[in-house]
N, CA, C and O atoms as a Maestro MAE file, in Angstrom:
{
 s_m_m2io_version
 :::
 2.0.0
}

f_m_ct {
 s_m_title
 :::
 protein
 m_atom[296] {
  # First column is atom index #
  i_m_mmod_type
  r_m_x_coord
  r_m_y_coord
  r_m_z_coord
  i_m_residue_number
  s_m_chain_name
  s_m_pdb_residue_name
  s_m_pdb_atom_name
  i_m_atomic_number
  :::
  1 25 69.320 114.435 109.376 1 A "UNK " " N  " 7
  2 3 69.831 113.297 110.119 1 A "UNK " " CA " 6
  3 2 71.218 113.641 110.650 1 A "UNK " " C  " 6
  4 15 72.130 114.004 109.908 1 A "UNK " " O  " 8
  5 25 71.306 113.542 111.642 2 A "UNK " " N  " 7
  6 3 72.813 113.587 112.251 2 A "UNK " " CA " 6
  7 2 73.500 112.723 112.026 2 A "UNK " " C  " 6
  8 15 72.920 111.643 112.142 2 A "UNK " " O  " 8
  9 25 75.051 112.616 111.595 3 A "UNK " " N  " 7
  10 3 75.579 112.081 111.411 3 A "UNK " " CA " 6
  11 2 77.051 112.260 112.320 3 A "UNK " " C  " 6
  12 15 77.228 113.451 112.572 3 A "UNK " " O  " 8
  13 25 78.215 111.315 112.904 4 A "UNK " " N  " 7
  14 3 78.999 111.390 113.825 4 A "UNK " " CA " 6
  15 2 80.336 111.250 113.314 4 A "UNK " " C  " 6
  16 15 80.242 111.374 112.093 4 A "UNK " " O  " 8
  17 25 81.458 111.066 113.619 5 A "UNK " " N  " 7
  18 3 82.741 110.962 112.983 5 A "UNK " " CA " 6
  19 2 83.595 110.867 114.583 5 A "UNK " " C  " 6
  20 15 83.249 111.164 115.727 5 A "UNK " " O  " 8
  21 25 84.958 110.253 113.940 6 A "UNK " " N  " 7
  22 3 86.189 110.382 114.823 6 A "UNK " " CA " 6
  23 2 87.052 110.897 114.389 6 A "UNK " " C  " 6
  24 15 87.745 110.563 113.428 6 A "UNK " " O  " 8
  25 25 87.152 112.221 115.376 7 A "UNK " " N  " 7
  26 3 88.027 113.494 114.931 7 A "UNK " " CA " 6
  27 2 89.350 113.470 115.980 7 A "UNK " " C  " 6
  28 15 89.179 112.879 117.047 7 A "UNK " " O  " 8
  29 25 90.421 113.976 115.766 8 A "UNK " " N  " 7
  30 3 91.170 114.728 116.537 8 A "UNK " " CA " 6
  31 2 91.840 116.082 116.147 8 A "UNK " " C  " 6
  32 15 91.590 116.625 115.071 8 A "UNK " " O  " 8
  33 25 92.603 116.545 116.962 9 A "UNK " " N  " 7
  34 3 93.619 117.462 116.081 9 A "UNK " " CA " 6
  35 2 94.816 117.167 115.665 9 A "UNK " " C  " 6
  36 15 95.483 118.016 115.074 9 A "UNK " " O  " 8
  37 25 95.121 116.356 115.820 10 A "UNK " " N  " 7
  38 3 96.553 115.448 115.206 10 A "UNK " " CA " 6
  39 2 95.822 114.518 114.347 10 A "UNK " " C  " 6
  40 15 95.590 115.075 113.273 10 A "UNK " " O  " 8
  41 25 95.421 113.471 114.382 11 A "UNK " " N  " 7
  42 3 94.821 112.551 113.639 11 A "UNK " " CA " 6
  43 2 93.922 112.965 112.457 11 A "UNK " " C  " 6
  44 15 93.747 112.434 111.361 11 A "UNK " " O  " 8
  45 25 93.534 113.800 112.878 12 A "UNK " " N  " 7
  46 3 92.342 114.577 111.867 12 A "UNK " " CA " 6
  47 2 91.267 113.603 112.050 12 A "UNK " " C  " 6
  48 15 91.194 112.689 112.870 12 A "UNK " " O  " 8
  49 25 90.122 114.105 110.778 13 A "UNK " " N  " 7
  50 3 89.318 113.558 111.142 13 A "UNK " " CA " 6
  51 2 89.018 111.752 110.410 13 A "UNK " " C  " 6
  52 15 89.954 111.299 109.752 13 A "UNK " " O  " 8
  53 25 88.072 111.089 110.534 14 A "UNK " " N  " 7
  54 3 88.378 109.189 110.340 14 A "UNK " " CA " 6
  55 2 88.128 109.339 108.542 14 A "UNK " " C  " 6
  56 15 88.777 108.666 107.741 14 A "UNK " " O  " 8
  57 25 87.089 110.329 108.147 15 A "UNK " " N  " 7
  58 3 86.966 110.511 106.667 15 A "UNK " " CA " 6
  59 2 85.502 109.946 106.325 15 A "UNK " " C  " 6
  60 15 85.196 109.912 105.133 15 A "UNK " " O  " 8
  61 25 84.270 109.354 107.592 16 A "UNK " " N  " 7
  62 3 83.325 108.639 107.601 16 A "UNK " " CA " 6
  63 2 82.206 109.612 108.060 16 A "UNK " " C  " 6
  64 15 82.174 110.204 109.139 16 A "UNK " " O  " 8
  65 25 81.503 109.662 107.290 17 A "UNK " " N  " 7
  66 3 80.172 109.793 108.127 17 A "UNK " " CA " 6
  67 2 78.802 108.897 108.984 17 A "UNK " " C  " 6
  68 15 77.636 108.910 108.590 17 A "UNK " " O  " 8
  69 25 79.296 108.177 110.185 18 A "UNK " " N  " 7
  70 3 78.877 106.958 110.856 18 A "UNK " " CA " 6
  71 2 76.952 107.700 111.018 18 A "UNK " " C  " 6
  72 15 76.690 108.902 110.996 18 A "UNK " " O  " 8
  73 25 76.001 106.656 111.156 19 A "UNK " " N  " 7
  74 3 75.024 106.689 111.371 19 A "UNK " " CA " 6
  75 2 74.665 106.718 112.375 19 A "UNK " " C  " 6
  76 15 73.621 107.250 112.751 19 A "UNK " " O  " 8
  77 25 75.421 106.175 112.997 20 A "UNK " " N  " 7
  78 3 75.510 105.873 114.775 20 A "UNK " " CA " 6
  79 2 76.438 106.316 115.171 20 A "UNK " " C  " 6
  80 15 77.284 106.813 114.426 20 A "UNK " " O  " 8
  81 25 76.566 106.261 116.626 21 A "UNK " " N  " 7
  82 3 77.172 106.815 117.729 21 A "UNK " " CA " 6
  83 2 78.664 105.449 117.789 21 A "UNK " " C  " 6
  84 15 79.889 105.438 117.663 21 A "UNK " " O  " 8
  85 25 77.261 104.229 118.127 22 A "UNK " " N  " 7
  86 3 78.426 102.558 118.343 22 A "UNK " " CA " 6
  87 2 79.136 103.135 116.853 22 A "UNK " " C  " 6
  88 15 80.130 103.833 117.053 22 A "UNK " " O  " 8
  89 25 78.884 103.002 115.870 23 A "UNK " " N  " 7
  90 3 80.041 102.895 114.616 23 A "UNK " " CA " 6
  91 2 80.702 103.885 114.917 23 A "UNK " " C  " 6
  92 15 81.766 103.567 115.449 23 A "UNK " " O  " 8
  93 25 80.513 105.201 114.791 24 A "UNK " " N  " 7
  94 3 81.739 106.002 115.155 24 A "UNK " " CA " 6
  95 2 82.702 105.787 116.288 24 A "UNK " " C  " 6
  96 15 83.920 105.937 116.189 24 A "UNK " " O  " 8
  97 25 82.296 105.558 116.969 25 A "UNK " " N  " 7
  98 3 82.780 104.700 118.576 25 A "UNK " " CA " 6
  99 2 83.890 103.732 118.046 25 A "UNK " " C  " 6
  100 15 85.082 103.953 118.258 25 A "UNK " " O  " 8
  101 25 83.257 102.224 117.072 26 A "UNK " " N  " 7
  102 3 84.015 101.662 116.972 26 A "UNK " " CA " 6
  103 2 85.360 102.196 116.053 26 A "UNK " " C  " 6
  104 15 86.553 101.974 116.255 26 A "UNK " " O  " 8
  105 25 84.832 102.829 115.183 27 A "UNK " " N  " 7
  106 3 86.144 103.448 114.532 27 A "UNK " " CA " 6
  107 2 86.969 104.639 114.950 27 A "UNK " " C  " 6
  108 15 87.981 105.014 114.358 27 A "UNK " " O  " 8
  109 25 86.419 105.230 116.082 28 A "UNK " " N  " 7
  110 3 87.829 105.430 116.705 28 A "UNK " " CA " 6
  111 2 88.412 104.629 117.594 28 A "UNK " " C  " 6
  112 15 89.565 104.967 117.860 28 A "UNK " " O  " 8
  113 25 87.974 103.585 118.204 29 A "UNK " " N  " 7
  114 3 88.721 102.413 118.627 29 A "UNK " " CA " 6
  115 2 89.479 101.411 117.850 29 A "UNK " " C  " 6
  116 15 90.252 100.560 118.290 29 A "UNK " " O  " 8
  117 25 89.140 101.645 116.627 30 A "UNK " " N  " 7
  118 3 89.967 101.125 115.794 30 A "UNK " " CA " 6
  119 2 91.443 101.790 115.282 30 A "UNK " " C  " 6
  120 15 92.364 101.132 114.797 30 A "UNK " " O  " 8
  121 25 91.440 103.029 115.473 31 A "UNK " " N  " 7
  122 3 92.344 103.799 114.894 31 A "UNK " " CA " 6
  123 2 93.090 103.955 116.513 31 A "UNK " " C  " 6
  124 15 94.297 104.107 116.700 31 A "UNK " " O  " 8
  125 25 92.495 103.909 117.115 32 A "UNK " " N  " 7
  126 3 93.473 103.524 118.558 32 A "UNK " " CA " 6
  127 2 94.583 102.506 118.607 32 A "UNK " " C  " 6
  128 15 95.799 102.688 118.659 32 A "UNK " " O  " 8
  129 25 93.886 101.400 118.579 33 A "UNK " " N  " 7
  130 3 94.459 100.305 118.200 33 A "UNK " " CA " 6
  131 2 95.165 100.198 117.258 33 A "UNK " " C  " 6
  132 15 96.006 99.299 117.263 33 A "UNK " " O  " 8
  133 25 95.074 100.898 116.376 34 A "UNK " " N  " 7
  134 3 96.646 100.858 115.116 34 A "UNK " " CA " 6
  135 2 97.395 101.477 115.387 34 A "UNK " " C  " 6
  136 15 98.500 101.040 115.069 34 A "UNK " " O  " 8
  137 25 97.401 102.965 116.179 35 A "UNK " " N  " 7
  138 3 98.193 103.868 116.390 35 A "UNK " " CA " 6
  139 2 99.012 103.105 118.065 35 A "UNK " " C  " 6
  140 15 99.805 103.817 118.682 35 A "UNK " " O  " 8
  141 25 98.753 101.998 118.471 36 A "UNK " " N  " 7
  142 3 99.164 101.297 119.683 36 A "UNK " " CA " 6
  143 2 100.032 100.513 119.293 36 A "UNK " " C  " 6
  144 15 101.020 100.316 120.001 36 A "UNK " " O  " 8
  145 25 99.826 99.669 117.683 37 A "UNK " " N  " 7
  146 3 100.257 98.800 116.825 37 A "UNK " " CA " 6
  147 2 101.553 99.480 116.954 37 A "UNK " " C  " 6
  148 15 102.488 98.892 117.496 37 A "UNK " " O  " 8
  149 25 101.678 100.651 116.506 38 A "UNK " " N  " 7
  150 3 103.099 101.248 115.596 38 A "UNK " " CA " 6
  151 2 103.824 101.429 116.648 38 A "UNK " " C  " 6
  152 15 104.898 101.919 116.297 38 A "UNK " " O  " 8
  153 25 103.748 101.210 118.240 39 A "UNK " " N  " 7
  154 3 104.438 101.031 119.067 39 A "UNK " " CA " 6
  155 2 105.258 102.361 119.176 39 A "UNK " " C  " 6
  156 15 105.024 103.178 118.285 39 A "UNK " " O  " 8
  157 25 106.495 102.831 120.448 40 A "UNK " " N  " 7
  158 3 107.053 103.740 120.474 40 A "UNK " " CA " 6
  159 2 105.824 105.014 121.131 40 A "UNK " " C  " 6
  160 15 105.887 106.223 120.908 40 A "UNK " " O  " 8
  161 25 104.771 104.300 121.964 41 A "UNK " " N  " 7
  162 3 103.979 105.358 122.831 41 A "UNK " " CA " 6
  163 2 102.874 106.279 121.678 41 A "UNK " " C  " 6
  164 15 102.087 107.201 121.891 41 A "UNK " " O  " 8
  165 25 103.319 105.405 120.188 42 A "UNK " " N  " 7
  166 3 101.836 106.223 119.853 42 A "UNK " " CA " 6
  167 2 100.492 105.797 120.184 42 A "UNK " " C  " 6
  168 15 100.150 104.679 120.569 42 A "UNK " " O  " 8
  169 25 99.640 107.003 119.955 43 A "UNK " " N  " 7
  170 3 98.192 106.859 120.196 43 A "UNK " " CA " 6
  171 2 97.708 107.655 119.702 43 A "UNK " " C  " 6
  172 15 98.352 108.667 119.427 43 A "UNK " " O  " 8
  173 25 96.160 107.524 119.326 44 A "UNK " " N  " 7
  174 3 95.359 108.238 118.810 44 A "UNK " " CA " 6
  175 2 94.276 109.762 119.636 44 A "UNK " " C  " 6
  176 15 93.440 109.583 120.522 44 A "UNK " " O  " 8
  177 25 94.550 110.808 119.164 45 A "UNK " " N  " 7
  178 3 93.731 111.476 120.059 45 A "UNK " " CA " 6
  179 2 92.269 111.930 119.478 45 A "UNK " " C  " 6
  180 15 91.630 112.924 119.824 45 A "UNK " " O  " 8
  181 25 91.900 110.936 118.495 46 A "UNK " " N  " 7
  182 3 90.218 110.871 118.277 46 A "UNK " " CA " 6
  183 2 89.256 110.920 119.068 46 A "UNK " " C  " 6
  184 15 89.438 110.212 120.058 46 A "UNK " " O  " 8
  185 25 88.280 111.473 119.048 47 A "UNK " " N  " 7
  186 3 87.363 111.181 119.992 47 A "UNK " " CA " 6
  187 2 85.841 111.205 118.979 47 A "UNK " " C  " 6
  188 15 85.799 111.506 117.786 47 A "UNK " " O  " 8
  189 25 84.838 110.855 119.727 48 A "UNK " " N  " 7
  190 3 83.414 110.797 118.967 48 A "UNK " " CA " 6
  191 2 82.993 112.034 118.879 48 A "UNK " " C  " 6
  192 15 83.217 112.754 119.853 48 A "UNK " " O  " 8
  193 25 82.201 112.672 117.579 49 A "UNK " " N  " 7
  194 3 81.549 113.922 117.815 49 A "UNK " " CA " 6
  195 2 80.625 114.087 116.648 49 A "UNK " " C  " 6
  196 15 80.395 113.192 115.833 49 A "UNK " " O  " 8
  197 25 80.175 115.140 116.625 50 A "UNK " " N  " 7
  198 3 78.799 115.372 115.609 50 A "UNK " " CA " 6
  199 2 79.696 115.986 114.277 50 A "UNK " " C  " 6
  200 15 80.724 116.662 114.234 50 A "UNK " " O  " 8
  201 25 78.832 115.437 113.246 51 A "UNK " " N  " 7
  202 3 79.528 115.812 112.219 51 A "UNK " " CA " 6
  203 2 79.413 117.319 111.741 51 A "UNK " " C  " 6
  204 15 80.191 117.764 110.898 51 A "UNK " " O  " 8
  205 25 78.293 118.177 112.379 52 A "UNK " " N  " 7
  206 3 77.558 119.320 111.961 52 A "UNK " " CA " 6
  207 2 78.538 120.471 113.503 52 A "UNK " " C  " 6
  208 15 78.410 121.682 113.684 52 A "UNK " " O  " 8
  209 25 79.341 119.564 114.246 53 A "UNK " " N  " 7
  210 3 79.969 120.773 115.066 53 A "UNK " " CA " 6
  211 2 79.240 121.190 116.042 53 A "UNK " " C  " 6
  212 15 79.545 122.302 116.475 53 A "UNK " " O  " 8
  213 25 78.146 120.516 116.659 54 A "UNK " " N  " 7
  214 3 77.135 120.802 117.701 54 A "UNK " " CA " 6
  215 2 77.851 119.820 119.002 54 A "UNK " " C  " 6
  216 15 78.360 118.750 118.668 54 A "UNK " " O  " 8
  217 25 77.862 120.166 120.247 55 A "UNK " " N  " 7
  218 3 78.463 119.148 121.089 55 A "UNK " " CA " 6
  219 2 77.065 118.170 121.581 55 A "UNK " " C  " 6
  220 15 75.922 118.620 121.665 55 A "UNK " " O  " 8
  221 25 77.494 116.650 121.893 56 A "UNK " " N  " 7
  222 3 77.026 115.708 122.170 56 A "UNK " " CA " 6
  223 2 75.787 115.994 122.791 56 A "UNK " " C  " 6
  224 15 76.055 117.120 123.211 56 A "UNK " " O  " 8
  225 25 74.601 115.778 123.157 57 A "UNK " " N  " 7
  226 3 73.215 115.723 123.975 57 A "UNK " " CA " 6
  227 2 73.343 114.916 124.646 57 A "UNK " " C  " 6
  228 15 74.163 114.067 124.293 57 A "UNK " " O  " 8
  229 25 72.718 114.736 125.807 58 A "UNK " " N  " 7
  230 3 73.154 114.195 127.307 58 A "UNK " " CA " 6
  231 2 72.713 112.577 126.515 58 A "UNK " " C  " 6
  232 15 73.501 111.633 126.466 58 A "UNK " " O  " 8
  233 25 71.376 112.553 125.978 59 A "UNK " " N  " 7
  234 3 71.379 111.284 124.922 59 A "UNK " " CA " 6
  235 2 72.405 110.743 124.475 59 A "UNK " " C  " 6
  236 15 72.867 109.696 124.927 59 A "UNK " " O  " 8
  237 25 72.920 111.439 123.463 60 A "UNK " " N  " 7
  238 3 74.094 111.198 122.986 60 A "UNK " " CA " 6
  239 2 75.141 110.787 123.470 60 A "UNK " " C  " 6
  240 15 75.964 110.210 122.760 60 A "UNK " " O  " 8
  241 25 75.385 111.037 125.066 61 A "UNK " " N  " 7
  242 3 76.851 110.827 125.608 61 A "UNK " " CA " 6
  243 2 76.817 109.961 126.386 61 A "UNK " " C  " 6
  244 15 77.810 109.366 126.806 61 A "UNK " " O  " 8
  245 25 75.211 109.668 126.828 62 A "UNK " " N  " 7
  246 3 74.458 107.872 127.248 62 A "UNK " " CA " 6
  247 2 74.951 107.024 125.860 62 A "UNK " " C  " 6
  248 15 75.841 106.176 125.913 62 A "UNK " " O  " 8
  249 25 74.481 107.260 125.041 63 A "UNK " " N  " 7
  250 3 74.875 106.139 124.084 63 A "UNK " " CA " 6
  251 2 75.976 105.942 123.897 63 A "UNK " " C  " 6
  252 15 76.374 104.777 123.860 63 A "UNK " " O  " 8
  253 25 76.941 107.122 123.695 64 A "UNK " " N  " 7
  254 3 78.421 107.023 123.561 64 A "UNK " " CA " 6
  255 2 78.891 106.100 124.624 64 A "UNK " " C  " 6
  256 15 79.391 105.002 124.377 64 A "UNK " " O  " 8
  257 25 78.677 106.686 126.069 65 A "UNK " " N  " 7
  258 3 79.112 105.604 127.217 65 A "UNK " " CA " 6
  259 2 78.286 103.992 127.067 65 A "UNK " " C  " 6
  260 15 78.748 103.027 127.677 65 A "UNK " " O  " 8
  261 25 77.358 103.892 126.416 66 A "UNK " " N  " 7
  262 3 77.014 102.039 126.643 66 A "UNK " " CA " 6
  263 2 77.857 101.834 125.489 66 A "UNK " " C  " 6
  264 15 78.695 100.936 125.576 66 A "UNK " " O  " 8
  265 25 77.780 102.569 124.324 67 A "UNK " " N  " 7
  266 3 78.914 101.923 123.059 67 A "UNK " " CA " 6
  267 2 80.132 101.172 123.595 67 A "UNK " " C  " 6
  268 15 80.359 99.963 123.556 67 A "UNK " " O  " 8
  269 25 81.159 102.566 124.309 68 A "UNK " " N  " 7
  270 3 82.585 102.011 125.233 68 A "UNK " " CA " 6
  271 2 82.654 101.247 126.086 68 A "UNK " " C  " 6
  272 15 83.690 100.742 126.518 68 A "UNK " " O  " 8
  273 25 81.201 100.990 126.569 69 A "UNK " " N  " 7
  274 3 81.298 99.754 127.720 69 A "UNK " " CA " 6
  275 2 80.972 98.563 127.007 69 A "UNK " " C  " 6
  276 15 81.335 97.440 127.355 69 A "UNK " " O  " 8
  277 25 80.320 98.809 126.062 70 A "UNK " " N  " 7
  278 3 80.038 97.228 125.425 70 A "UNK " " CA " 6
  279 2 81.517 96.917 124.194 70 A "UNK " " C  " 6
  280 15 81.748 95.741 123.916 70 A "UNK " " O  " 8
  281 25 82.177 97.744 123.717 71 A "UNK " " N  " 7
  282 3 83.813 97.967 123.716 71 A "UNK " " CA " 6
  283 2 84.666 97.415 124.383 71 A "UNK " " C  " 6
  284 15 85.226 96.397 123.977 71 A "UNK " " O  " 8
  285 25 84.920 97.937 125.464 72 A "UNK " " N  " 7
  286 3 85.738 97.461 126.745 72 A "UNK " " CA " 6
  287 2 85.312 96.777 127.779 72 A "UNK " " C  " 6
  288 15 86.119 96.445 128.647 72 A "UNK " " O  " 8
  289 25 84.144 96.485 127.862 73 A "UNK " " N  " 7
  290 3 83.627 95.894 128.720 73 A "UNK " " CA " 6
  291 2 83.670 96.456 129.918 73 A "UNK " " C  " 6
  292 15 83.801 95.642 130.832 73 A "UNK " " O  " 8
  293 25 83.600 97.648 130.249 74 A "UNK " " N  " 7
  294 3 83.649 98.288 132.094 74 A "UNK " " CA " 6
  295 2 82.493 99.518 132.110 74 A "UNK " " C  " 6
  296 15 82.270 100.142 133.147 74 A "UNK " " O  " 8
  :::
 }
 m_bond[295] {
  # First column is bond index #
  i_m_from
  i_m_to
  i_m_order
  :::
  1 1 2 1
  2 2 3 1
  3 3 4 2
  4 3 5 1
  5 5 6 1
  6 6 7 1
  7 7 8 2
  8 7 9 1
  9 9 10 1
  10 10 11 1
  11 11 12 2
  12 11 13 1
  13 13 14 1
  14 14 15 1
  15 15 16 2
  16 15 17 1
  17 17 18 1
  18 18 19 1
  19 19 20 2
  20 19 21 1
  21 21 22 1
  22 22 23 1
  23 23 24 2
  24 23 25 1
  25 25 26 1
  26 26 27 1
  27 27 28 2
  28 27 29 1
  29 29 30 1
  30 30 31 1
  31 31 32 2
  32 31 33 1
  33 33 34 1
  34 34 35 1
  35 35 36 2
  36 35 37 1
  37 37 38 1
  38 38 39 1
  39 39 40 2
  40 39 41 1
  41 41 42 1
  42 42 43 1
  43 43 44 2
  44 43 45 1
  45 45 46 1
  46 46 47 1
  47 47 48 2
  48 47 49 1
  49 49 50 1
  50 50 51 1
  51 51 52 2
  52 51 53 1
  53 53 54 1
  54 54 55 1
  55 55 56 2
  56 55 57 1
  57 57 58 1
  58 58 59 1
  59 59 60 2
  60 59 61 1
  61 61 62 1
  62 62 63 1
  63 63 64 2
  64 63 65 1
  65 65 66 1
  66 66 67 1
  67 67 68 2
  68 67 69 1
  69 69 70 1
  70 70 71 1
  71 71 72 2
  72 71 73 1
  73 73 74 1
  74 74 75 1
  75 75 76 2
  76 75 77 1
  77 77 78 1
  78 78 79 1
  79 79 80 2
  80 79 81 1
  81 81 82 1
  82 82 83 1
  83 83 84 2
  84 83 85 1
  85 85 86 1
  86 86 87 1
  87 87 88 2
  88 87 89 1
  89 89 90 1
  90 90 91 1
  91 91 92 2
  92 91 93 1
  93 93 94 1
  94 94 95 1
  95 95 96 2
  96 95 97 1
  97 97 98 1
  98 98 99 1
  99 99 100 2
  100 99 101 1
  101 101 102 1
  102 102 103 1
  103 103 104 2
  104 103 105 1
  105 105 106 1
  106 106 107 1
  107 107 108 2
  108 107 109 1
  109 109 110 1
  110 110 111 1
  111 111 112 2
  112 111 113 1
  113 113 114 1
  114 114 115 1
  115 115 116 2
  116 115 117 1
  117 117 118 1
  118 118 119 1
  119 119 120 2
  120 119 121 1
  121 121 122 1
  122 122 123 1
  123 123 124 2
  124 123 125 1
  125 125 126 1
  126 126 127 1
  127 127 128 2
  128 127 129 1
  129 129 130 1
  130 130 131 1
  131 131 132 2
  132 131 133 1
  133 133 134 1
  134 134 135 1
  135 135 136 2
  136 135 137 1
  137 137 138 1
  138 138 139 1
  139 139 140 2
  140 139 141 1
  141 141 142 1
  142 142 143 1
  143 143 144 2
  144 143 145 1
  145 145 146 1
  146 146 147 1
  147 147 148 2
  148 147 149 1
  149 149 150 1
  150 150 151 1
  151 151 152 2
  152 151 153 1
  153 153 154 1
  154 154 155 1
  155 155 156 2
  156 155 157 1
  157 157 158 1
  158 158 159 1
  159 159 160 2
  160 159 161 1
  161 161 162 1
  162 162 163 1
  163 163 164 2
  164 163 165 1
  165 165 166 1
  166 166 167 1
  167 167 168 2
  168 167 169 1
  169 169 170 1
  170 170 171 1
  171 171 172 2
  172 171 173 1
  173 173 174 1
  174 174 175 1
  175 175 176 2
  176 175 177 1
  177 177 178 1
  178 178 179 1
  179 179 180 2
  180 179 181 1
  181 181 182 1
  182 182 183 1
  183 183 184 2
  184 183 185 1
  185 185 186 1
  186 186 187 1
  187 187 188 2
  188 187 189 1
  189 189 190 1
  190 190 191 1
  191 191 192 2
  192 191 193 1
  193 193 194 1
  194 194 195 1
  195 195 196 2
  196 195 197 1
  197 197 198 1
  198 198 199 1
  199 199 200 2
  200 199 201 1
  201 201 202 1
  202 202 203 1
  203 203 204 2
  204 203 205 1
  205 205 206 1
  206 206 207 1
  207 207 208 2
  208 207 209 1
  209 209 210 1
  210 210 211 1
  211 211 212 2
  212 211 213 1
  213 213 214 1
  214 214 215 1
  215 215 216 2
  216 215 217 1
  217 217 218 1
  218 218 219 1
  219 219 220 2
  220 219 221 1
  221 221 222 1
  222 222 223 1
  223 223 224 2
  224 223 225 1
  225 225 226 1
  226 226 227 1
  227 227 228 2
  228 227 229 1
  229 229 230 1
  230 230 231 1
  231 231 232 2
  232 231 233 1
  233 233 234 1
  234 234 235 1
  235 235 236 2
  236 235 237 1
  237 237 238 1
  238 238 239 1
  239 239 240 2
  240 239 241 1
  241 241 242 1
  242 242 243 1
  243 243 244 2
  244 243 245 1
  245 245 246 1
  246 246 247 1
  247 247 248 2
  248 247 249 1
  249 249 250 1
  250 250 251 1
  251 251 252 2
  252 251 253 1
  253 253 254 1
  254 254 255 1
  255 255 256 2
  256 255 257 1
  257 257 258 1
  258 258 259 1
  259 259 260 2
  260 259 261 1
  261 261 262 1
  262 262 263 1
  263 263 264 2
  264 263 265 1
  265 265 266 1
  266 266 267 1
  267 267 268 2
  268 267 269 1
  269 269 270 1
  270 270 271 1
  271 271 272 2
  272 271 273 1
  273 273 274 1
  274 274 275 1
  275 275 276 2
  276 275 277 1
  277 277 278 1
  278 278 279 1
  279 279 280 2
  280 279 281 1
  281 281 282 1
  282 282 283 1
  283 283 284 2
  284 283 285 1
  285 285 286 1
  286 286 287 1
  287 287 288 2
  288 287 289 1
  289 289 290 1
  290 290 291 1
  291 291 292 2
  292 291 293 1
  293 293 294 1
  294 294 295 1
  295 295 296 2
  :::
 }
}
């Protein structure tokens, strides 16, 4: 089973192994949003990815994009 996470190289990685694409999604939008909190231009440079180190499947980066749109709404 594949499993997804929100990684960066500053942030490291969220510490989750999400089932989904939307949960990993939402939790790096969550860690966005705190790192926006602490004000002074921080931000998070997480992004969604496979937990096994394989890059996204065109599947995969459909779901990723309806996750962020149903997120942000655009």
């Amino acid at each position: 089973m594949t499993t997804y996470h929100a990684i960066g190289s500053v942030r490291g990685e969220c510490g989750h192994q999400h089932k989904t694409i939307a949960g990993a999604e939402k939790c790096r939008q969550r860690d966005a949003d705190e790192c926006g909190r602490l004000g002074g231009g921080a931000y998070s440079d997480r992004i969604v990815a496979r937990t096994d180190g394989e890059p996204l499947t065109e599947v995969e980066m459909a779901a990723l994009d309806a996750a962020q749109e149903e997120t942000h709404g655009y």
